[in-house]
N, C-alpha and C positions, 0 to 999 in steps of 0.2 A: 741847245748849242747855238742854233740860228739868234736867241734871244740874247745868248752871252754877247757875238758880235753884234748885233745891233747892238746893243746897251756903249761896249767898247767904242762905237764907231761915233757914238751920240757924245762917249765924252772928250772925245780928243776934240771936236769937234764944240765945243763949248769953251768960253775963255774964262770964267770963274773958277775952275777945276783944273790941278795943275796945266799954267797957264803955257809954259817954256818946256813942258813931256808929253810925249806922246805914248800910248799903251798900245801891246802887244798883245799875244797869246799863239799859246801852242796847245792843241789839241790833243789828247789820247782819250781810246774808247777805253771803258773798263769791262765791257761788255757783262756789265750786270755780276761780277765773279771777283771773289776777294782773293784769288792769286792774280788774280789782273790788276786789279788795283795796285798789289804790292808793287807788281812789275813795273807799272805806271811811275809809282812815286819812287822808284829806285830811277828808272831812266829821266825824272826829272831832275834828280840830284845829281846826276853822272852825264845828263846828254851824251849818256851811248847807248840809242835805242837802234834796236837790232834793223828795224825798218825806214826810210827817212826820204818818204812820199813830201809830197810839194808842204803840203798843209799843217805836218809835223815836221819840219823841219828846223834843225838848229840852229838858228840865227846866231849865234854868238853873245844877244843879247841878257841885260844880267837876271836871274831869277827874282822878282820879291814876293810873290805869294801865291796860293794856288784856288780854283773856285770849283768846289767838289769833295767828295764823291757824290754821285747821285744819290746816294743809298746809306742808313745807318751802318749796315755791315763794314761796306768799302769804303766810306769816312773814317770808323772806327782803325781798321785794317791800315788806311794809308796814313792817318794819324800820329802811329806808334812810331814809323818812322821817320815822319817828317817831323814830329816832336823832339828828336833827339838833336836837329840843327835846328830848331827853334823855326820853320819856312812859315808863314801865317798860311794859313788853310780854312776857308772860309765855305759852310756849309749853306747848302740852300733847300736842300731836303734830310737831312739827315739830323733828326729831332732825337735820336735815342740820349736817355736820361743820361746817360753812364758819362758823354762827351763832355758835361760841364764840370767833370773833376779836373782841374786844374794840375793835378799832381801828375796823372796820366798823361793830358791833353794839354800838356801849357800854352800851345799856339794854335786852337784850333779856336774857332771863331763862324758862328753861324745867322744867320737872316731868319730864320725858321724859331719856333718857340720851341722849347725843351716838351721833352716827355713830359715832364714832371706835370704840366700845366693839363696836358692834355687828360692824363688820367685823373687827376684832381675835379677837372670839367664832367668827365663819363660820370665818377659817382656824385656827381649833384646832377647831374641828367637822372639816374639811377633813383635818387631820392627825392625827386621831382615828381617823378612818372607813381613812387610807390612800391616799386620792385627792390625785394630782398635777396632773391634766390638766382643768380644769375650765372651762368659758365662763359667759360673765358676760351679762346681759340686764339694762339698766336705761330707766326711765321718761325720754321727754328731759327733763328740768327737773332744779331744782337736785337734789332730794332720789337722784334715779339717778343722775347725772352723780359728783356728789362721792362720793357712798354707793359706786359702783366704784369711782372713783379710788381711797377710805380702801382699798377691799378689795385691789383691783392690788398697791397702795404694802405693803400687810402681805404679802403673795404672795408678791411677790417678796424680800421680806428674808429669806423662811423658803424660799427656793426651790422655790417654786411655780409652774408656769405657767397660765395664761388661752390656751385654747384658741383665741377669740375674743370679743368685745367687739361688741356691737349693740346698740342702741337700738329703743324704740317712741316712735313719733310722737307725740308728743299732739295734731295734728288730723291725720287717720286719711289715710296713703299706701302704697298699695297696692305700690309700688315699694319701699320704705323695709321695710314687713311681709314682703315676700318675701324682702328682699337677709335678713333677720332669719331667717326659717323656712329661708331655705337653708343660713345658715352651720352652724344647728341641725342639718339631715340631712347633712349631708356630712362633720361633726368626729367624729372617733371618742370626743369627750368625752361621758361618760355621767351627767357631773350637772352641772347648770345653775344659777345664782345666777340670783336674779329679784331686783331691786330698784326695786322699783315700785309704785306708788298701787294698790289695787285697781280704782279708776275709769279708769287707764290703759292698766291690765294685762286689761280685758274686748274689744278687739278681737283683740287677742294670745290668747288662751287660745282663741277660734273660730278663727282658722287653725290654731292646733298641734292642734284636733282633726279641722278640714275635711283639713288634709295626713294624718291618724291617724299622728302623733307619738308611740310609748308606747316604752316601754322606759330611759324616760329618770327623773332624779331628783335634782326639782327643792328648791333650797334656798331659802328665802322670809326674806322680810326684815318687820318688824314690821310694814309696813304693812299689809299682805294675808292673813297666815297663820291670821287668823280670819276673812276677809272670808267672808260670805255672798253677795255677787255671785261669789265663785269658788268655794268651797267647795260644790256643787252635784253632786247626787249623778251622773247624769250626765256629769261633768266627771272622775267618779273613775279610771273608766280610763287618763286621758292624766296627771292630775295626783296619783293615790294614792300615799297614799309619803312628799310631800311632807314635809320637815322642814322648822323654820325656829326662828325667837326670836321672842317676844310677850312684851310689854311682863305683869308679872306680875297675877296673875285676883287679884280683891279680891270682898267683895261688901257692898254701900253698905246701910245699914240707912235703911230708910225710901222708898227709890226705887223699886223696884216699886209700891206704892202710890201713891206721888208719879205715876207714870207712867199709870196706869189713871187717876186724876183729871182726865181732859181729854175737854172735850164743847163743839163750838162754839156751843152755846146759853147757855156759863156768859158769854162773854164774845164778843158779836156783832162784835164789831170785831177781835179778833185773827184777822188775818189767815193766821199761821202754823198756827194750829188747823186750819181752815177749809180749808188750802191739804190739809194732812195727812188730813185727814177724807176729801176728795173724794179723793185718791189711794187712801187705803185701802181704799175699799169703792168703788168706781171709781162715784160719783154726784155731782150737782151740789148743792152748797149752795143752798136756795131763798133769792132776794133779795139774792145774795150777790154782789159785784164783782170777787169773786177769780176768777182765770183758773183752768181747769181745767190741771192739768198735763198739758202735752204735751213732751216730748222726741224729740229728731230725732235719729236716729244712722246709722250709715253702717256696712252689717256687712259682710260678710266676701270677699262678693259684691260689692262696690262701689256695689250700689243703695240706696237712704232705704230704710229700714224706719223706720216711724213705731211706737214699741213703746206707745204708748198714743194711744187715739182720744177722741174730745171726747165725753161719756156722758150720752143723753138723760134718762137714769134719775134721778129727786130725791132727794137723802138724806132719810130721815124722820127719823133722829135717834133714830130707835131699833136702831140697828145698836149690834152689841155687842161691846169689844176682845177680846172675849175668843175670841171666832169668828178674832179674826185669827191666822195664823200668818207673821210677819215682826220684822222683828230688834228691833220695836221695844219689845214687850213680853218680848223674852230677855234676860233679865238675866244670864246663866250665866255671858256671857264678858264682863266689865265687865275693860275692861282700858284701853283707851285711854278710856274713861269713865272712869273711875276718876282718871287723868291729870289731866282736868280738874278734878276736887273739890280734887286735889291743887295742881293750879296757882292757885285762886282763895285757899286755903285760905294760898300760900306770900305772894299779896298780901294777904290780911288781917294775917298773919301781921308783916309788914314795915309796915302801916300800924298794927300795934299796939307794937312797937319805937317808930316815930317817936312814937308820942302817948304811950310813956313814954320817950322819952330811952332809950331803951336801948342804947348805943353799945358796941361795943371798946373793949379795953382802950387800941389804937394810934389808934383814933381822936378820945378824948376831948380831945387836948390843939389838936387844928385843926381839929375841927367843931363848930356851933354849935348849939345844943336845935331842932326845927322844933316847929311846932303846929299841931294841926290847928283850922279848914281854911287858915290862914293859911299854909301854903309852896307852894313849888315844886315840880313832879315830881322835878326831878334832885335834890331832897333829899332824896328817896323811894329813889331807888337806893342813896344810904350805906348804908340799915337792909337792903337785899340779898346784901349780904357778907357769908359765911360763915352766911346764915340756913338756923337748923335748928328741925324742924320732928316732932312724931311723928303719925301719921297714927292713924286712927279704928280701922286694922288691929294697929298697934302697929310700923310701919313707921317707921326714920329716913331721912328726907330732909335734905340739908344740901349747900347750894348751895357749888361754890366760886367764885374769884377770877374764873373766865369765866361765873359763872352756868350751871354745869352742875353736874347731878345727880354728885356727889364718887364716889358709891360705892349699887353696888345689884345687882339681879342678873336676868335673862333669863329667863322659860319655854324649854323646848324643845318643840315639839310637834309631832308623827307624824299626818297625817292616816291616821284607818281609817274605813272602814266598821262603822257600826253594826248592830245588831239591827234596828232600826228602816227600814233603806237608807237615812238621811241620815248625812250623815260625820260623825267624832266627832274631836276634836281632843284626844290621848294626850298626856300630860306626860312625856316619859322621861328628862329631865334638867334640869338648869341650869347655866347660867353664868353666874358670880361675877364681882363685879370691883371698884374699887377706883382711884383714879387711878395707884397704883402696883405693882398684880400683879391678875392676874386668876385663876381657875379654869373648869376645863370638869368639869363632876360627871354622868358619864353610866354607870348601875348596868349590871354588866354582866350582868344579867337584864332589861334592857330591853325592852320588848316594842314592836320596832322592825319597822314593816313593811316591803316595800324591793319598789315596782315592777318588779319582773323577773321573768322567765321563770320563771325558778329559787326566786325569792322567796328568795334569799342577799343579802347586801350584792353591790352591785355595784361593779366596776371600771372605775374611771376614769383612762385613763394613758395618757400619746401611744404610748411604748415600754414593755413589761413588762419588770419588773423582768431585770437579767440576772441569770443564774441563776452559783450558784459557779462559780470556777473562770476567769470574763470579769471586762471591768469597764467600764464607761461610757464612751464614745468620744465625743467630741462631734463634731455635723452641724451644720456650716458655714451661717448665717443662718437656723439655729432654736433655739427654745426649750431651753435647757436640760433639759426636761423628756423633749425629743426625741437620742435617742440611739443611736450603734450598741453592740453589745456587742462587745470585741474580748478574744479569749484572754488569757488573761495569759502573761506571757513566762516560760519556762524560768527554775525558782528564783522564782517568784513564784507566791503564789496570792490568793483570795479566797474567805474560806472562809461568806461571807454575801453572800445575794440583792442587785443594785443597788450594790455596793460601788463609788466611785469612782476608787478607785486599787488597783493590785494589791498585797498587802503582802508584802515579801521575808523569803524563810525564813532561820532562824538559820544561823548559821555551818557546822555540823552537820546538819542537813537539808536535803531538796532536795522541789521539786513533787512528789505522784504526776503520774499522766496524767492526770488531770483537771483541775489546777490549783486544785482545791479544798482541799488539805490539803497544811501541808508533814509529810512522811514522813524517819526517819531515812535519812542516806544509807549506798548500800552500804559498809563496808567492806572492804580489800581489803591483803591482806597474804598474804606466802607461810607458807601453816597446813602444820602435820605431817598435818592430816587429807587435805589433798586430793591428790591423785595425783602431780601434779608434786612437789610438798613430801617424801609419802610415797617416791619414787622416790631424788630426792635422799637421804632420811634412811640408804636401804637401800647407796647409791651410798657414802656416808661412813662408814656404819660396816663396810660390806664391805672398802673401804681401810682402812681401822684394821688388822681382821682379819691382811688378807694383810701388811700393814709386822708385825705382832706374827709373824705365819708364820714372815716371813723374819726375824727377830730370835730365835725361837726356834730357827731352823734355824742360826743364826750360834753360839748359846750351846752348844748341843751337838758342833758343830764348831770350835770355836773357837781349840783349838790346829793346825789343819788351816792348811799354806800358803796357801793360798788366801783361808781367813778372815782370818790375820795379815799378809796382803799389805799394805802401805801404809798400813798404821795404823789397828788394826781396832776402836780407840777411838771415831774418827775413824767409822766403819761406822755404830759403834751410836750415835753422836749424831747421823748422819743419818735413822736409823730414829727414831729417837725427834722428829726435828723431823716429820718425815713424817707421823707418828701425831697431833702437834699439827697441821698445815696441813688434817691432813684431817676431823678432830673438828673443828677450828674453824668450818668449814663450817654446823656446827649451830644457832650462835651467828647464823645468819644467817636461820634459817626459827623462824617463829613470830611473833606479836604483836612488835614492837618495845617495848623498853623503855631508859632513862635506861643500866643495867649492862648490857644487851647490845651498846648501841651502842657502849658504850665499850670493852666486851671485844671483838668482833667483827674491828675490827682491828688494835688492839694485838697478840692471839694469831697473827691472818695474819702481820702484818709480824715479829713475833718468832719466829715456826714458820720463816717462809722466810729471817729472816738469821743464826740457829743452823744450818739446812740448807743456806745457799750459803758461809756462813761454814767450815762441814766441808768441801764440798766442793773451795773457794780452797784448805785445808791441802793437801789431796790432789795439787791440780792443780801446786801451787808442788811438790811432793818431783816431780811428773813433768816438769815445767818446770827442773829441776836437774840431771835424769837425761838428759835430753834434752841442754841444753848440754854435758854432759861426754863425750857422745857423739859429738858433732859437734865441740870442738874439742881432743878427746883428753887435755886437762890432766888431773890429777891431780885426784880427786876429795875433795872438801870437804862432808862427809856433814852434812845437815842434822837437829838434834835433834829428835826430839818433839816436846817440852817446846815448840820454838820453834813448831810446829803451833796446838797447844791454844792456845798463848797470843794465835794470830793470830784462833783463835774467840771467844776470851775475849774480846778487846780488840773484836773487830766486835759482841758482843752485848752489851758492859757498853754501850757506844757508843749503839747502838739504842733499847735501853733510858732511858735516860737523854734522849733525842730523846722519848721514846715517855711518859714521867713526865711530862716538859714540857708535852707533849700535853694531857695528862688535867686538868693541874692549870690551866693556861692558858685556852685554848678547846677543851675537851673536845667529842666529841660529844652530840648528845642525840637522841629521839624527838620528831619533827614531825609532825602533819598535813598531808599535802599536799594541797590542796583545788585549785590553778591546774589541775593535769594534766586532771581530767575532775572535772566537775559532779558527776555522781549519782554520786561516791565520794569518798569520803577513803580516800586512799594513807596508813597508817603507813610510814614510813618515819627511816630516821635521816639526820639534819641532821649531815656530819661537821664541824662547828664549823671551825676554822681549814683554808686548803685547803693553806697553807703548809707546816704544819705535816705533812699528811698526804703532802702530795707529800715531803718532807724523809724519813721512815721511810721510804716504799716507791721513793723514788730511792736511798734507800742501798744497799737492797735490790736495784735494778737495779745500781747499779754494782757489786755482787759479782758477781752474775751475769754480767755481761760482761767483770770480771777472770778469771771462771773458765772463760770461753769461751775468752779469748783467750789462758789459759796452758795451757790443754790443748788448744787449735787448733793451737799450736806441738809440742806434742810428740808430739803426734794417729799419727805415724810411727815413731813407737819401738817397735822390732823386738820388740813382747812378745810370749808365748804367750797371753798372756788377753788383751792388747790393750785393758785399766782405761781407757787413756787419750782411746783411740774409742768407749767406750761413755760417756765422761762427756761428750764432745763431740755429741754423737747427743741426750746427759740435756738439754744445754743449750740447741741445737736445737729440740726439744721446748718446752722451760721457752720460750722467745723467741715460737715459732710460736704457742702459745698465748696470751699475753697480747698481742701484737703485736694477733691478732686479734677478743682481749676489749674493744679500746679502741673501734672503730666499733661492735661491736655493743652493748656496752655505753651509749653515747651513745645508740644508736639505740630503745633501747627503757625502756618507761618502768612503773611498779608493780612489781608482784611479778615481773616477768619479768626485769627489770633484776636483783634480786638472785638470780636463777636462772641468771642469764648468769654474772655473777661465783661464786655457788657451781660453775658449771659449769665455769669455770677455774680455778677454786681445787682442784679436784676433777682435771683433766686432765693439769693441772701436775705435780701431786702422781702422780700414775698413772704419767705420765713420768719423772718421774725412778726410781720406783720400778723401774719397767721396764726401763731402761736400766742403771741400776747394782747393781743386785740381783738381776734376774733371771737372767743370765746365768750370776754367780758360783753360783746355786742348783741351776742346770740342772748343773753339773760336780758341786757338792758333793753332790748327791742323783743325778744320771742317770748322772752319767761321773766315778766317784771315781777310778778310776783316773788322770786327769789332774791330778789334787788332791793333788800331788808337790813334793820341791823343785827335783828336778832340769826337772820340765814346766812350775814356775812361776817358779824364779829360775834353775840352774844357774852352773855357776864355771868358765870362761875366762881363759883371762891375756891381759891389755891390749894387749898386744906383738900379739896377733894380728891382722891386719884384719877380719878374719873374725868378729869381736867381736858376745856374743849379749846386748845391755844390754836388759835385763827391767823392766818399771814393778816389778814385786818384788826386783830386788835389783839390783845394779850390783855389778860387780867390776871389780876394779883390781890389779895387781901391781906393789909397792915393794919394789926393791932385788932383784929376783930371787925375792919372797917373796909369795905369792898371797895378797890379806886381799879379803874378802868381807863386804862391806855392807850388810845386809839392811835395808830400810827401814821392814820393820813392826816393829821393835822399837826 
């Protein structure tokens, strides 16, 4: 109040500022109470107030606007009706959101920033600090009620939760303050929004110290966060710590002194003097009519405590303010003071607009000039639009379109402990803002105090963070903030705290055990290095070896019977396919690549149908020898040349199946990733299966032309008996691959190509065995049967008794014995 007249007294008193008007006021208390208020603003629409003391008195003068209520409630309240004559009502603490509806509030008009800012400000303090889980406590009237809602409604859009939501009574219930202090002990939320009057907020602040409530850390809303009814050194325990926003610290030139100028003897009839006198120095005004203040309150305990008694003592009038220590000679924290200079200052401001026509640019062409004192109030609201203003500090104010403060920005302040043991209220940030972006500015050398144990920032959160590796589960009819942690699934991790979905690893990697990292996955392929790999390498070039043995054993013997037996060209192109099937083998262990896959089994299928293809030569001259034995005819000697040619023609054959291959749908190297997770199988993709099966079915069907013409002859009366040991070769060759086909399905990675080397390998052993060994065993152990006569000899046809040899057949024409020897 003492601020409003000063402020008044500074502008009449100024010639920039309506220069030819002088401004007034008239006083009414509202005493804190929204039927007072109403009463107020009906008596200033009617000046017929029931009382009409020096100070309120009715001047005659004309009404243009009003500076007040003190309070969201009683702005709101007096609002409603001053709105319906349009009177401009200009706020200076009264921030509740709800006042910027225009439709409600057409002419209400405030110095102060909107809720909206303020609670937009807590949850980026809120998400600064880290804190999810946080409860809300507001005043019941408008200014708590909407001032949570603003903060709930921002909350939740940034995914916040509100632990719970309680209210204080504003006429004091015991029932209501407990359902409040319990919901407090029981929430594991460890900082609390308080949004509420300090005058509210003083039966609240004795039970959270009667229950000894500490550990908690409370975030304050501008009403309270300088109040000196809370701010009480005593109170530091339960409430130190405290953060909150305050309206920004200014300091008024000329007001201290203006403040110390008050003595109820300058003027006996102000009553408010008089009323202040006797409270301060708790004595009676002599001859005075003013009541002594008494106040009734109801604490904590449910009983009246009467906190001041009626004081037989007289003021002499020489008490001195300066003895006093109360808020009302502290100038330090001028901040919602301040408000006010500002609010009076934004109605001179608009009444000097009107008295020069000062209009927009938009609104010169459909409004009309006013004058003073000739208009109306609602003519007074035009000059409120967009009015801007710069303050004594060097501050701009500039209303908008709702009559709110456009753009400004927040103290933050830390309650500590002084030197002195009264609390000191630390600035360690601000927040900016702006109707369309805000800031939170908080140094991070802040010197932040933080009610806890530990004296760390404290944690606030239904569920802690889940740590890597999990990830956020949600619990059925709770807060999102409330949460299980559940593992992340195989192939997923989460490699940050709280993650809410698990994220899947590349193509190429796989989880470790923790879920926290994806990790390369194993590779897996049959290597030269490892045992089995190595075993095989030894397994294929030891067969090399031995077919080069008996190829060398063949060249040294080579004009020996036995080596020339049945075509011993025919020999050495089975050694030589042998030597391929079984190198080839190699072509199979190692990293897979694009030319291994492709040579891999182009070289198998082209080794085994050179080597079944020899062998078919073979078996056709013993399948000829055989029929001419059995049905005696004259024998029709089959040529060489016609041999070779039958190899040729099966491997040009093959070959050209086998181009096709390559050039068509070649094989390639794939990642196999289906088989098993934590590996990639290299392996080769044999492109067409057509195609594959075409080469190694041709390949079968030699093989069982060659069984089944030397299963026929398998009886021919030889001494070496070639033709059951190629029968035995083929046996083998069947047994083997018959039995590569299930296990081969059956198993999968590098075993799989272990399987097939292992038959590529067996096969080749077999027939080696079977057709070579034997002949090696005579030509090296028993030379002596290495004869013509023990390997072909010459009988005449006419006998029964006929000795027909897979080496040679004879036959007698005409009485004349000719001898046919087959290897030549």
């Amino acid at each position: 109040m003492k601020t409003m007249i000063h402020t008044i007294k500074e502008i009449n008193e100024r010639k920039d500022i309506l220069p030819n008007h002088t401004l007034g006021y008239q006083i009414f208390d509202t005493c804190f109470s929204v039927s007072k208020a109403m009463e107020t603003a009906l008596a200033f629409l009617t000046g017929q107030e029931e009382n009409k003391p020096n100070f309120r008195n009715s001047t005659g003068k004309y009404l243009v606007g009003i500076i007040g209520a003190g309070g969201s409630s009683l702005s709101v309240a007096a609002a409603r009706i001053l709105g319906l004559y349009y009177i401009p009502q200009v706020g200076y603490t009264s921030s509740c959101a709800v006042l910027s509806d225009t439709f409600q509030f057409p002419s209400f008009y405030r110095s102060t920033p909107s809720d909206k800012f303020q609670s937009e400000g807590m949850v980026s303090l809120i998400q600064h600090f880290g804190w999810v889980w946080v409860g809300t406590i507001a005043s019941d009237d408008d200014y708590g009620k909407y001032g949570v809602k603003s903060l709930r409604e921002r909350m939740e859009f940034v995914n916040l939760c509100v632990a719970f939501s309680e209210t204080i009574p504003k006429v004091y219930s015991n029932e209501k303050m407990q359902k409040a202090i319990k919901a407090i002990k029981s929430s594991t939320a460890k900082v609390i929004v308080l949004f509420s009057t300090d005058i509210d907020l003083g039966p609240f602040v004795l039970e959270v110290i009667h229950h000894n409530i500490t550990d908690r850390t409370w975030i304050a809303s501008e009403a309270w966060i300088t109040s000196a009814l809370i701010a009480k050194p005593e109170y530091f325990p339960y409430f130190g710590g405290t953060i909150g926003f305050a309206i920004p610290r200014s300091v008024i030139p000329g007001l201290k002194e203006f403040l110390y100028d008050v003595h109820p003897s300058k003027n006996p009839n102000d009553v408010l003097t008089i009323e202040f006198w006797q409270t301060a120095f708790n004595c009676t005004w002599p001859n005075s009519s003013v009541p002594y203040n008494v106040d009734h309150r109801v604490n904590m305990t449910g009983k009246e405590d009467r906190l001041y008694d009626m004081s037989d003592q007289l003021c002499t009038g020489e008490e001195k303010l300066e003895d006093l220590k109360n808020t009302y000679l502290d100038t330090s924290q001028l901040r919602i003071t301040n408000n006010v200079k500002q609010a009076v200052y934004l109605m001179a401001y608009a009444l000097d607009r009107l008295s020069t026509c000062d209009l927009l640019e938009e609104q010169r062409n459909d409004t009309a000039c006013s004058h003073i004192p000739d208009f109306e109030p609602k003519e007074l609201m035009t000059y409120f639009k967009k009015l801007k203003i710069i303050t004594h500090d060097g501050a701009e104010i500039e209303l908008d379109l709702n009559g709110d403060v456009g753009k400004g920005y927040y103290d933050i302040l830390n309650w500590h402990m002084g030197n002195t043991g009264e609390i000191t209220f630390v600035k360690v940030g601000e927040y900016k803002y702006t109707s369309t972006k805000s800031e939170l500015v908080l140094p991070k050398n802040s010197s932040l105090f933080w009610n806890t144990e530990s004296s760390m920032l404290p944690e606030s959160v239904c569920t802690k963070l889940c740590a890597p590796g999990t990830r956020r589960g949600i619990r059925q009819g709770q807060p999102v903030c409330c949460f299980n942690c559940i593992p992340c699934a195989d192939g997923y991790v989460s490699e940050k705290s709280g993650q809410r979905e698990c994220d899947p690893c590349g193509e190429d990697d796989w989880s470790n055990a923790e879920k926290s990292k994806c990790v390369p996955k194993l590779v897996e392929f049959l290597a030269y290095g490892e045992a089995l790999g190595f075993t095989l390498v030894i397994l294929s070039i030891f067969g090399a070896l031995v077919v080069l043995a008996v190829t060398v054993v063949y060249v040294i013997h080579r004009h020996t019977p036995l080596v020339k037996a049945n075509d011993r060209e025919l020999s050495f192109l089975i050694q030589m396919s042998l030597v391929i099937t079984v190198l080839s083998s190699l072509l199979f262990i190692g990293k897979p690549c694009n030319w291994s896959c492709m040579a891999r089994q182009i070289t198998l299928a082209l080794g085994f149908c050179l080597c079944l293809s020899s062998i078919l030569g073979k078996t056709i001259s013993l399948f000829f020898a055989y029929r001419i034995s059995v049905s005696k005819t004259r024998l029709i000697s089959m040529h060489p040349i016609f041999r070779k040619l039958i190899v040729l023609v099966c491997v040009v054959g093959e070959i050209g199946v086998c181009a096709a291959y390559l050039v068509l749908e070649p094989p390639r190297m794939f990642k196999n990733i289906e088989i098993q997770n934590v590996k990639i199988i290299f392996e080769c993709n044999e492109g067409s299966v057509e195609f594959l099966c075409s080469i190694f079915g041709f390949d079968v069907l030699l093989a069982l032309l060659c069984f089944l013409t030397t299963f026929v002859a398998r009886q021919l009366p030889d001494n070496y008996y070639e033709g059951k040991c190629i029968t035995f070769g083929m046996l083998v060759f069947f047994i083997v691959w018959i039995s590569f086909v299930p296990a081969y399905l059956s198993t999968k990675g590098k075993f799989k190509v272990a399987v097939e080397i292992f038959a590529i390998l067996a096969s080749s052993y077999g027939l080696l065995g079977c057709l070579f060994l034997p002949k090696c065993f005579i030509i090296l152990l028993r030379p002596k049967r290495n004869t013509d006569e023990t390997v072909g000899g010459r009988v005449p046809t006419v006998d029964r008794s006929i000795q027909l040899t897979s080496a040679s057949v004879s036959s007698e024409l005409n009485s004349t014995t000719v001898s046919t020897v087959l290897d030549e």
